[in-house]
C-alpha positions in Angstrom: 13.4 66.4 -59.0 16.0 64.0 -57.9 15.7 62.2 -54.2 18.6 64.8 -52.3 16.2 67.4 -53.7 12.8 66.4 -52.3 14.2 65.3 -49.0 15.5 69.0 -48.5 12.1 70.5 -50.0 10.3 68.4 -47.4 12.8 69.3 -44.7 12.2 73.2 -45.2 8.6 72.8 -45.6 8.5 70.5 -42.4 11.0 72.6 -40.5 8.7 74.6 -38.3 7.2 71.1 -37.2 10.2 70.1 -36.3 11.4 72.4 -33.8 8.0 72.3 -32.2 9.0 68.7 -32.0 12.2 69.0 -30.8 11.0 71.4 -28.3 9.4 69.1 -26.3 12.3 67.4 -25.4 15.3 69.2 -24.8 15.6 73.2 -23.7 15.3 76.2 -25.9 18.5 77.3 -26.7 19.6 73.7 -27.9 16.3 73.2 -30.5 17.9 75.1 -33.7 21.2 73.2 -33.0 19.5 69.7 -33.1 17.2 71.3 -36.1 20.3 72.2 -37.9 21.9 68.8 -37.3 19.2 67.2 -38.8 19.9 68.9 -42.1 23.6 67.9 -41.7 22.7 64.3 -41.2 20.1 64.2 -44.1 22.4 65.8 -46.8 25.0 62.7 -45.5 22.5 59.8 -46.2 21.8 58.2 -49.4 18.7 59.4 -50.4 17.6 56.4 -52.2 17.3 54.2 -49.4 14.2 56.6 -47.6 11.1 55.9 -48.4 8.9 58.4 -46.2 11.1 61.2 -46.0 8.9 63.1 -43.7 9.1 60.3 -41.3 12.7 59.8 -41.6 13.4 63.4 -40.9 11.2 63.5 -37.7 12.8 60.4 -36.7 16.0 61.6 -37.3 15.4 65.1 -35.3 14.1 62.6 -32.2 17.2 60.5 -32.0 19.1 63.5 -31.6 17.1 65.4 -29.2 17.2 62.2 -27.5 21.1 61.5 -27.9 21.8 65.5 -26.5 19.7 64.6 -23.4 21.4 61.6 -22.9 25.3 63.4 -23.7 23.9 66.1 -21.1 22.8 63.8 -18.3 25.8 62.2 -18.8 27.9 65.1 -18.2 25.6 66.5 -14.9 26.7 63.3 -13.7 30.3 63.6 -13.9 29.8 67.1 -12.7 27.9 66.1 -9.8 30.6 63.3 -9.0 33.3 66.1 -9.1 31.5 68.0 -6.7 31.3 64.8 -4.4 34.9 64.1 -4.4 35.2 68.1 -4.4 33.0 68.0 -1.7 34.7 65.0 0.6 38.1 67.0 -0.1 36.8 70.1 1.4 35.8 68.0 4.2 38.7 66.1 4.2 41.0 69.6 4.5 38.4 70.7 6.7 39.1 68.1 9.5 42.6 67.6 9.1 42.5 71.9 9.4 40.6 71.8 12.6 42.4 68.8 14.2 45.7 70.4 13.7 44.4 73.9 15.3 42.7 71.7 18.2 45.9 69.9 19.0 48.0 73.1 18.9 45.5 74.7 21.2 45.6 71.9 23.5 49.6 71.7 23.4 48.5 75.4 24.2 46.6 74.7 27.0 49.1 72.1 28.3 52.1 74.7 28.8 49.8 77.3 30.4 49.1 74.4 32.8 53.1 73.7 33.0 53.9 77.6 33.8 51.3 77.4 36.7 53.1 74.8 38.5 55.5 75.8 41.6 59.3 77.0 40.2 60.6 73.9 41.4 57.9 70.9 40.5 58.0 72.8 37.4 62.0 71.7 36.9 61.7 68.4 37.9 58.3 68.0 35.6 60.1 69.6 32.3 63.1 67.7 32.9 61.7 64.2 32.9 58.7 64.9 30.5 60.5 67.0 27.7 63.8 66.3 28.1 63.7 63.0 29.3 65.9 63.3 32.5 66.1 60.4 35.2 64.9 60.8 38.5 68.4 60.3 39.3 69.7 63.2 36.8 67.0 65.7 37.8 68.0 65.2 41.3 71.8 65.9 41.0 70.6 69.0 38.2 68.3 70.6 41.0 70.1 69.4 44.1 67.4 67.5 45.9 66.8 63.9 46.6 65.4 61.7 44.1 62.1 61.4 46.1 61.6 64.4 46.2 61.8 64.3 42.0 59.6 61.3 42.0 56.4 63.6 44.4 57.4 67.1 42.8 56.9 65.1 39.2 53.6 63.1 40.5 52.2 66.6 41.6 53.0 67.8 38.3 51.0 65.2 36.4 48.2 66.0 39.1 48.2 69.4 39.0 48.4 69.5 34.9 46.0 66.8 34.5 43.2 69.2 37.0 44.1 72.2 35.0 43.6 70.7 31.7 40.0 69.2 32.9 39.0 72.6 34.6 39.0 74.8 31.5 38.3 73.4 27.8 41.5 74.0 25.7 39.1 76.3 23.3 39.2 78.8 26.3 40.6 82.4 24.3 43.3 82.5 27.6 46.6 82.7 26.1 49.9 82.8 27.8 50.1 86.6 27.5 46.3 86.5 29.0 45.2 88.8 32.3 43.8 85.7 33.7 46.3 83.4 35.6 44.6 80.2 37.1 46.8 78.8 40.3 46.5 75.2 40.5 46.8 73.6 43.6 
């Protein structure tokens, strides 16, 4: 009986023993794999060079139980690492989602106030505010003096600013809402 053939007697008689072996170390479904593998790996190795074959194979079915446990652990913790960036993107969207709906709802909330301000401080205020008039060009556009711009423009900012601090702009009012706030 030549060396290749006693290390593969004792590997079949020892088999059992070493998926018990295996066992204790990584989960079920992986112990035949491993088992298997140590075959592989013993019919690659010069046979000449073992001296206690039963030790060797043992050994052998050890190193890679260990090695899969080690390839595994490896690999949760990529995964885990992909669900942390995964995670920060989600958050990430999340906030850039929510601050986007928050400022539309507040631009929201802002031309409500604007619609509730009398006709004509209403002009003046959407003239100098949006469309950049002067006091001097909002005047001649409305026909009234400039000072009476500068107050119907300062009542605006008043009267916007005390809406916009009376309700939260998360109120569900829209402008086609029943409810109509006068700010005075």
């Amino acid at each position: 009986m030549t060396n290749k053939e006693n290390l593969e007697s004792v590997y079949l008689s020892i088999r059992n023993g070493l998926m018990r072996a295996v066992s204790r170390l990584v989960p079920p479904k992986e112990i035949e794999d491993i088992v298997q593998e140590t075959y592989v790996r013993i019919c690659a190795v010069k046979t000449e060079q073992i001296l206690h074959p039963r030790s060797f194979l043992y050994r052998t079915a050890r190193n890679l139980a260990l090695d899969h446990l080690k390839r595994a652990e490896t690999r949760s913790n990529v995964s885990m690492e992909d669900e942390s960036l995964n995670l920060d993107n989600l958050v990430d969207d999340f906030d850039q989602v929510y601050n986007q709906v928050s400022a539309t709802q507040e631009f929201e909330h802002f031309c409500e106030a604007v619609r509730h301000l009398p006709l004509q401080c209403r002009k003046a205020f959407v003239l100098k505010k949006v469309y950049g008039y002067s006091q001097k060009e909002i005047a001649e556009n409305l026909n009234i003096s400039e000072n009476t711009v500068e107050k119907h423009i300062a009542m605006g900012l008043s009267r916007c600013r005390q809406f916009m601090q009376q309700a939260p702009a998360s109120t569900n009012e829209g402008p086609g809402s029943s409810k109509h706030r006068e700010i005075k």
